[in-house]
C-alpha beads as a LAMMPS data file, in Angstrom:
LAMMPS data file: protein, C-alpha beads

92 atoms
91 bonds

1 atom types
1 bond types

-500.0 500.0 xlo xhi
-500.0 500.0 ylo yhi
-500.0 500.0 zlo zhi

Masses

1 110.0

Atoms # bond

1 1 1 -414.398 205.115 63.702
2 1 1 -415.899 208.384 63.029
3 1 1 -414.664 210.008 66.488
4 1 1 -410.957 208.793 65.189
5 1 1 -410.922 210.759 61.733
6 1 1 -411.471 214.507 62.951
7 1 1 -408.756 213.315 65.639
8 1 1 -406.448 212.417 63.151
9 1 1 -406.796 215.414 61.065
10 1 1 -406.269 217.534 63.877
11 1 1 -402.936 216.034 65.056
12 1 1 -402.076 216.170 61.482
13 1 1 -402.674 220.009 60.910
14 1 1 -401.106 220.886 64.395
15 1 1 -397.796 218.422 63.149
16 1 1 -397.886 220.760 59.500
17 1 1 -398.475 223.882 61.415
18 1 1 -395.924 223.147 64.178
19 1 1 -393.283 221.593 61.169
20 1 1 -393.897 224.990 59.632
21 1 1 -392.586 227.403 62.475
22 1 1 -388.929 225.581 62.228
23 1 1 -388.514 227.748 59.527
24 1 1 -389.582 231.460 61.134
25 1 1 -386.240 233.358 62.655
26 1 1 -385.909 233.525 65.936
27 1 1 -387.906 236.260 67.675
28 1 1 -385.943 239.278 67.831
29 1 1 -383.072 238.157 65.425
30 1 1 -381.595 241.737 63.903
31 1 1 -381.187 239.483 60.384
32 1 1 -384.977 238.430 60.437
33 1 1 -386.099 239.784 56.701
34 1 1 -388.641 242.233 58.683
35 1 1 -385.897 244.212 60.190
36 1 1 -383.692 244.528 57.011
37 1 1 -386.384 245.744 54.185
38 1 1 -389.499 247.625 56.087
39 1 1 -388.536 248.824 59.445
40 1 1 -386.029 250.914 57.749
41 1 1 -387.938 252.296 55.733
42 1 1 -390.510 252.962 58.565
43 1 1 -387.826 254.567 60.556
44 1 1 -386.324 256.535 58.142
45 1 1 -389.883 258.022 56.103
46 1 1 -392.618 257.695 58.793
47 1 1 -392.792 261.666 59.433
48 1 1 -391.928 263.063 55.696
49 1 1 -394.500 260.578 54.365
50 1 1 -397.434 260.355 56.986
51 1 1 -396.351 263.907 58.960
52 1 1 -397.411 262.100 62.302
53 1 1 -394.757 262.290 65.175
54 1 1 -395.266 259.068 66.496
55 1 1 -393.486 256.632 64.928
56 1 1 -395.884 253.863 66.396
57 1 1 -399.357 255.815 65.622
58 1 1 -397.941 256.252 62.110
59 1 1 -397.142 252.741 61.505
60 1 1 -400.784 251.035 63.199
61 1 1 -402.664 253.954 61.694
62 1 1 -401.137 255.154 58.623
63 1 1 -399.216 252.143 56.806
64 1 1 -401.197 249.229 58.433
65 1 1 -404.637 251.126 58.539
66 1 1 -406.583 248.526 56.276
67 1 1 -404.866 245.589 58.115
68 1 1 -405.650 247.325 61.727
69 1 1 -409.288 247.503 60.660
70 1 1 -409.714 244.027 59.536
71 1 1 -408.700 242.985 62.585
72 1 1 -410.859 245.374 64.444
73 1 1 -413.609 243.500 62.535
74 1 1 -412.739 240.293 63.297
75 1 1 -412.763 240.953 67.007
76 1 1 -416.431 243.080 66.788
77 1 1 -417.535 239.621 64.905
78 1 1 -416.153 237.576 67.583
79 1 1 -417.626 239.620 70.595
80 1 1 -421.484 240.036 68.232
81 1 1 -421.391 236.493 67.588
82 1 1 -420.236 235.703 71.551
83 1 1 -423.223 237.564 72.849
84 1 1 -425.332 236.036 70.813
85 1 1 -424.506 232.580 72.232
86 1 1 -425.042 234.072 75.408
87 1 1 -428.259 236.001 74.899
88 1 1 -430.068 233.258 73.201
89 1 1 -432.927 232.318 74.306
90 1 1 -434.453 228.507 74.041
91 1 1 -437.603 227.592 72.352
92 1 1 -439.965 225.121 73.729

Bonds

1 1 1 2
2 1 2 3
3 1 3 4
4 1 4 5
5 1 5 6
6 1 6 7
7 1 7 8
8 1 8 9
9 1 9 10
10 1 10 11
11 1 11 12
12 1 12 13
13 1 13 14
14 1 14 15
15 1 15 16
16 1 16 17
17 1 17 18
18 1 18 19
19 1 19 20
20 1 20 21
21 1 21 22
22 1 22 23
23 1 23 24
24 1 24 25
25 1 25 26
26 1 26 27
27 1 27 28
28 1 28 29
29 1 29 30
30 1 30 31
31 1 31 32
32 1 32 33
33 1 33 34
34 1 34 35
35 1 35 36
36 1 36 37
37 1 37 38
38 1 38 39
39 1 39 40
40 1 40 41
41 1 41 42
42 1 42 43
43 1 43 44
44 1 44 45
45 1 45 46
46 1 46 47
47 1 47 48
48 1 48 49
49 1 49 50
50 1 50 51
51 1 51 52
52 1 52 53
53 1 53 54
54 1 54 55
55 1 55 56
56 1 56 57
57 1 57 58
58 1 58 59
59 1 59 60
60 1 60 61
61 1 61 62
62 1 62 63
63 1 63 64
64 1 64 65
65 1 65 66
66 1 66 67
67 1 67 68
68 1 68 69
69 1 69 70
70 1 70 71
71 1 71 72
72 1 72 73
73 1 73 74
74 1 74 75
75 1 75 76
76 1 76 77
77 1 77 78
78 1 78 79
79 1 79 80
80 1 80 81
81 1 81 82
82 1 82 83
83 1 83 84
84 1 84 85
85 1 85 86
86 1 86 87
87 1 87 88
88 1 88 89
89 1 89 90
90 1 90 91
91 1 91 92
């Protein structure tokens, strides 16, 4: 019985998460809200606002810095934590 619950909640989060995506647009769909409101805007003020002349450096670096570092964090976690799994050594 307790090897059945954490099964069970599993299928049941993957069924939410999967029931979830049905409502995402399709991927590259020009009506998807992401192409109407910001890239626009990105394409239209990314050198008057952040004077870089790539439009791609200006978007990762400039609008999405604070998101582009979290993420750098969360892989420097992952790869710290990984080599400490792998590092560790035993006690007797």
């Amino acid at each position: 019985m307790k090897k059945i619950i954490p099964l069970i909640v599993v299928f049941l989060t993957g069924a939410l998460l999967i029931y979830g995506t049905f409502d995402m647009p399709a991927v590259g769909n020009p009506a998807a809200p992401a192409h109407l409101h910001v890239v626009p805007r990105y394409i239209a003020l990314a050198y008057e606002e952040m004077r870089t002349p790539n439009m791609v450096t200006a978007v990762l670096a400039d609008y999405r810095g604070l998101d582009t570092l979290g993420e750098v964090i969360v892989i420097f976690t992952a790869a710290i934590g990984t080599l400490l799994l792998f590092t560790s050594r035993r006690r007797k």
